[in-house]
MARTORVEX-741682 format. One line per 3 residues: number of its first residue (from 1); for each residue x, y, z of N, C-alpha, C, O. Coordinates in steps of 0.2 Angstrom, whole numbers, plus 5000, padded with zeros to 4 digits. Example, Ala and Ser with C-alpha at 12.3 -4.5 7.8 and 13.67 -1.06 7.14 Angstrom:
<atoms>
1> 5066:4972:5039:5062:4978:5039:5066:4984:5039:5071:4983:5042; 5064:4989:5035:5068:4995:5036:5064:5000:5039:5067:5006:5040 .
</atoms>
This chain:
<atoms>
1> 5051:4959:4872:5054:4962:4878:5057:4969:4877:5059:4971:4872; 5057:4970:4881:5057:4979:4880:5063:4983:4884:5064:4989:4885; 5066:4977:4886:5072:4979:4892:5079:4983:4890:5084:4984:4894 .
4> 5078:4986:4882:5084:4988:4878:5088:4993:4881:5094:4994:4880; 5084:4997:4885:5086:5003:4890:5085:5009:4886:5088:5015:4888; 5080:5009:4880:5080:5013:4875:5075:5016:4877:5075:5022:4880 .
7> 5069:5013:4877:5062:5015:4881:5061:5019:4887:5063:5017:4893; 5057:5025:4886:5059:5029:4894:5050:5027:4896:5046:5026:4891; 5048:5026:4902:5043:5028:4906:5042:5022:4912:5047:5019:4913 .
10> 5037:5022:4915:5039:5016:4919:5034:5011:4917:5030:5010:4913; 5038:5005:4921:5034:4999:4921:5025:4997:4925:5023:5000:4930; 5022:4994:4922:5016:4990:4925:5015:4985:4926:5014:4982:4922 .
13> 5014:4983:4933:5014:4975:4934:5006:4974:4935:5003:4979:4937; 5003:4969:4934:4996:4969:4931:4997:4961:4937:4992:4957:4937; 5002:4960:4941:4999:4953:4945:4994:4954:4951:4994:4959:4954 .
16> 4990:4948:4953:4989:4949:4958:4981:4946:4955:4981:4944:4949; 4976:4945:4959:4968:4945:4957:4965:4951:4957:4963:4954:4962; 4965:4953:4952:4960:4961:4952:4957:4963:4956:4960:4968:4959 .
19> 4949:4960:4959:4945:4961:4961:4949:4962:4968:4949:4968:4969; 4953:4958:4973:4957:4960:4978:4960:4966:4977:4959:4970:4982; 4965:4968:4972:4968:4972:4971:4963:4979:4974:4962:4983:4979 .
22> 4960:4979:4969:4954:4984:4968:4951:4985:4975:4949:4990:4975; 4949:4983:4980:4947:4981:4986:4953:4984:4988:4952:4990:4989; 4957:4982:4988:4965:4984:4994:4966:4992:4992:4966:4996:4996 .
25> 4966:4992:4985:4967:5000:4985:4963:5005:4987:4965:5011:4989; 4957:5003:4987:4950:5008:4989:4952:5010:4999:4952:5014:5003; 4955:5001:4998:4955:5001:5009:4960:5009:5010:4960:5014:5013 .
28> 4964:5006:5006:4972:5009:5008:4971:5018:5006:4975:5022:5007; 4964:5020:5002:4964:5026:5000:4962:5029:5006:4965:5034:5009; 4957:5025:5010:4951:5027:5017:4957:5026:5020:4961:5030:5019 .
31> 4960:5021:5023:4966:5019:5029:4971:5026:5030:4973:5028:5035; 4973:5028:5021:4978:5033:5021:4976:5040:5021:4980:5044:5019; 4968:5040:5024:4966:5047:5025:4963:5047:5033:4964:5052:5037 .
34> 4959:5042:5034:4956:5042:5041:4958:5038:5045:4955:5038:5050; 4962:5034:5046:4966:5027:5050:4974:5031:5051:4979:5031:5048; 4972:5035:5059:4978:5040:5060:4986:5035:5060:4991:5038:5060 .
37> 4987:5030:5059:4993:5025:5060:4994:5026:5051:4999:5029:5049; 4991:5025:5047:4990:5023:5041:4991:5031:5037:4996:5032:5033; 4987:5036:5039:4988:5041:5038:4997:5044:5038:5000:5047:5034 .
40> 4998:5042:5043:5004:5046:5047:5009:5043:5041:5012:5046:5037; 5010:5035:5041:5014:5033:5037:5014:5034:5029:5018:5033:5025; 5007:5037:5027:5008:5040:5020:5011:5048:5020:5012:5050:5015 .
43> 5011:5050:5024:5013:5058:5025:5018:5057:5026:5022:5062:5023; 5023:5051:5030:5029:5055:5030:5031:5050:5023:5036:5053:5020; 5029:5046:5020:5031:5046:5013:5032:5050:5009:5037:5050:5004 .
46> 5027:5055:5010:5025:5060:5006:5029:5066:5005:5029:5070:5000; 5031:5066:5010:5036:5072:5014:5043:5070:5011:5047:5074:5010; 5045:5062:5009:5051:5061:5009:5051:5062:5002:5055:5058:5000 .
49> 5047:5065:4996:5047:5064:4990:5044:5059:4987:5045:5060:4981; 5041:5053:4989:5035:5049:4985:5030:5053:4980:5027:5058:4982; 5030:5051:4977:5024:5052:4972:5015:5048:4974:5013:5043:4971 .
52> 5012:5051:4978:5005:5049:4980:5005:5042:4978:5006:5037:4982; 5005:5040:4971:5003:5033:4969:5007:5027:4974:5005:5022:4976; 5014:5029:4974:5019:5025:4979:5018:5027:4982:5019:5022:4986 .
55> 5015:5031:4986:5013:5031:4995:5006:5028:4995:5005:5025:5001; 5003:5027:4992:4996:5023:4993:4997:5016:4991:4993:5012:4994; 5003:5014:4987:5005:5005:4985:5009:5004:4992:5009:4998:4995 .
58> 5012:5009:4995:5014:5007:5001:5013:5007:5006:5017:5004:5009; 5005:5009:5009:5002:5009:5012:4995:5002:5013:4993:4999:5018; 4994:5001:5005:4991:4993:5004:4996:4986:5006:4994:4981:5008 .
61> 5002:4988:5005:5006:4984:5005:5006:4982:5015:5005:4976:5018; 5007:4988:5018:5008:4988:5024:4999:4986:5028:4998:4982:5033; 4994:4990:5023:4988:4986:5028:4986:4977:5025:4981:4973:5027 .
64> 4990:4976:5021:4989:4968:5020:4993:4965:5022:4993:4958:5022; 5000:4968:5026:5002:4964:5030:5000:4963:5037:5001:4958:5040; 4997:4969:5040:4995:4970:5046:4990:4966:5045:4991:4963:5050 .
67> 4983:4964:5042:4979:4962:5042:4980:4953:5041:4976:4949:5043; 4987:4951:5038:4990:4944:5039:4993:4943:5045:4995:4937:5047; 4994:4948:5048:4998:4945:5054:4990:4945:5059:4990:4940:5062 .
70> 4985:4950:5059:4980:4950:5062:4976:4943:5061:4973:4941:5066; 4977:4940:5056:4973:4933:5055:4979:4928:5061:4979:4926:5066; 4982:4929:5055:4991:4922:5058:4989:4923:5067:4990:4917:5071 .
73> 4988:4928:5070:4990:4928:5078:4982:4929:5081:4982:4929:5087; 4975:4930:5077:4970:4929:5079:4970:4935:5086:4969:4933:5092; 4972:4942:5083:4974:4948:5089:4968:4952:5082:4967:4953:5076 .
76> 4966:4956:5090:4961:4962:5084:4967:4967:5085:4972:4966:5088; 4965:4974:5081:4967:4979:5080:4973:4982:5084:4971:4987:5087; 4978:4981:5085:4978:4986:5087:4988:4992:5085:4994:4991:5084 .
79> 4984:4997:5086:4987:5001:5083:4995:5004:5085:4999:5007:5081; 4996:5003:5090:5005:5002:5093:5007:4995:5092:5012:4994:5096; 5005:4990:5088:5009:4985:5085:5011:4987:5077:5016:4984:5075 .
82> 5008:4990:5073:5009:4992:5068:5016:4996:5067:5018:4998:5061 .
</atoms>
């Protein structure tokens, strides 16, 4: 355990199933350049001092929940509910 407070850099968390991960993050790179909803919300990330990697884990975050609620309510796309 590494928790002594001695150690400087940050943490990595390795959960989740890869192969999806890896899928989410490719989406969330295209979403967070050409998907103007998605774009918008990495910029102003980016603006408030985020570091690119946290703006794009935020942006996966954010299109796996919108594509959970797009399943949960069987609604397509649409982009003023986001």
């Amino acid at each position: 355990d590494h928790d002594s407070g001695k150690l400087k850099g940050k943490r990595c968390i390795w959960g989740g199933r890869e192969p999806v991960r890896n899928v989410l993050y490719m989406a969330a790179l295209s979403a967070g350049v050409h998907n103007p909803v998605f774009a918008a919300f990495r910029q102003r990330l980016r603006s408030n001092g985020k570091v690119a990697k946290v703006a794009i884990v935020a942006v996966m975050r954010k299109l796996i929940t919108t594509l959970n609620a797009m399943v949960r309510t069987n609604k397509p796309w649409n982009p003023a509910s986001v």
